[in-house]
C-alpha positions as CSV (number, residue, x, y, z in Angstrom):
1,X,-52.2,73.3,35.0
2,X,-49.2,73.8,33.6
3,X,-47.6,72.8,30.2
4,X,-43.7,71.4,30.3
5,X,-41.4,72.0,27.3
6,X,-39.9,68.7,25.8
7,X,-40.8,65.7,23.5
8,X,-44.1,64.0,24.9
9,X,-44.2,60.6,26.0
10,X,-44.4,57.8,23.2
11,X,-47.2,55.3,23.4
12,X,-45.6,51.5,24.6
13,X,-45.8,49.1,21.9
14,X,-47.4,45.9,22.7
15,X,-45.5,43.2,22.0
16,X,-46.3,41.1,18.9
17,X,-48.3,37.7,20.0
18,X,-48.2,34.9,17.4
19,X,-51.7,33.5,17.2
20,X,-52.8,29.8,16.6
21,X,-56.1,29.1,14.8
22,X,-58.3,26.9,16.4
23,X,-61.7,26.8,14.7
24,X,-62.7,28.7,11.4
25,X,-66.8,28.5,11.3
26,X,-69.4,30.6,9.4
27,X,-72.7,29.5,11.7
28,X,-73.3,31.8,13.9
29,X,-74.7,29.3,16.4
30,X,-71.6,27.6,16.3
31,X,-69.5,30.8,16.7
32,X,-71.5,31.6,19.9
33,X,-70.9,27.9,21.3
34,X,-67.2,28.4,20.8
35,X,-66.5,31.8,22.3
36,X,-69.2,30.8,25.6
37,X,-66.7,27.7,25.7
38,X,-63.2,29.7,25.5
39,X,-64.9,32.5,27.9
40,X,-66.0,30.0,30.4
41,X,-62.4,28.3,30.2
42,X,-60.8,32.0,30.7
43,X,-59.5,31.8,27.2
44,X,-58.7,34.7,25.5
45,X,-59.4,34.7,22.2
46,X,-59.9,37.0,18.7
47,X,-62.7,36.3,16.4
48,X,-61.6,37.6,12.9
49,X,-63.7,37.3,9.9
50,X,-62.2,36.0,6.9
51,X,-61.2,38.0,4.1
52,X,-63.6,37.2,1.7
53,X,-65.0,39.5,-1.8
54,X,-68.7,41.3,-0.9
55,X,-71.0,39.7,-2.2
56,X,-75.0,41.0,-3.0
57,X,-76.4,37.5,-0.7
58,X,-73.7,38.1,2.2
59,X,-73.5,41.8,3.9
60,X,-70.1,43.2,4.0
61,X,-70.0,44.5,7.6
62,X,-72.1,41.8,10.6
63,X,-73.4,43.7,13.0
64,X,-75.7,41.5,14.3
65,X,-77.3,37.8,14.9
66,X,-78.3,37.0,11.9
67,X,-79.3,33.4,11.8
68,X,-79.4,32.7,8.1
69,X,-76.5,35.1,7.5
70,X,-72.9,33.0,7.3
71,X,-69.7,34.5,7.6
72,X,-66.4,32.5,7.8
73,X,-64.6,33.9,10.4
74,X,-61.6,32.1,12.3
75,X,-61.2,31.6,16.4
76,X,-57.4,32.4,17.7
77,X,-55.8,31.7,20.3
78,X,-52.1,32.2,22.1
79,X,-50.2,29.2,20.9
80,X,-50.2,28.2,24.8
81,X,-54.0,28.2,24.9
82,X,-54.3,26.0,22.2
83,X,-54.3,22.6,23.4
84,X,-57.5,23.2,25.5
85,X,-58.8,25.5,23.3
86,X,-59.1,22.9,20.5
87,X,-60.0,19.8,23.2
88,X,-63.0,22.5,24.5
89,X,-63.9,23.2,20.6
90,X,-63.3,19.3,19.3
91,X,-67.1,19.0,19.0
92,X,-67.6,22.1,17.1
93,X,-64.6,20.9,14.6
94,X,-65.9,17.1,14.1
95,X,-69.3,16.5,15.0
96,X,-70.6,13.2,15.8
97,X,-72.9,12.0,13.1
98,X,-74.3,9.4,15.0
99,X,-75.7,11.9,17.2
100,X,-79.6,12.5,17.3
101,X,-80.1,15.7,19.9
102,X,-81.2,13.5,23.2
C-alpha cells in the first residue's frame, strides 16, 4: 500500500430535504401502525421524538416497547410523500368514534 501526498478527499454533503409532518403520537401501538403503514407503502420516513423536559414518570432515552411508556414523537415525511402518507395515516389522526373493534 502506498500513501499519496495531497489534501484527502472531503465527505459529499447530502443535500438538505425539507420535511413535512404527518402524524405526531405518543402510543406506541399507534407509532408501530404508522411506520408498518408508511413501510408497506415504500415511504420513507423519520421518527423523531419531541423535545420535551425529563421527567421522573417518563424515561429520557426509549429503548424499547414499553406499552405504558408515552413519548410524543412526530412522523416525517418528503413533502412529496405527504399526500399518501397522511391518506395511509388518516385513521391514526382521526379515529372513528363510532367504531366498536368488529
Amino acid at each position: 500500500m502506498a500513501l499519496v501526498s495531497g489534501h484527502a478527499p472531503q465527505p459529499t454533503k447530502e443535500p438538505e430535504v425539507e420535511l413535512v409532518t404527518v402524524l405526531e403520537a405518543g402510543e406506541p401501538i399507534a407509532l408501530s401502525l404508522a411506520k408498518a403503514s408508511l413501510d408497506e407503502a415504500g415511504i420513507k420516513y423519520i421518527l423523531t421524538p419531541d423535545e420535551a423536559p425529563p421527567s421522573p414518570f417518563r424515561p429520557k432515552y426509549f429503548w424499547g416497547f414499553q406499552p405504558s411508556v408515552a413519548i410524543p414523537c412526530r412522523i416525517e415525511v418528503a413533502p412529496e410523500d405527504e399526500k399518501e402518507a397522511r391518506a395511509l395515516l388518516e385513521p391514526l389522526r382521526n379515529p372513528d368514534p363510532n367504531f366498536n373493534g368488529t
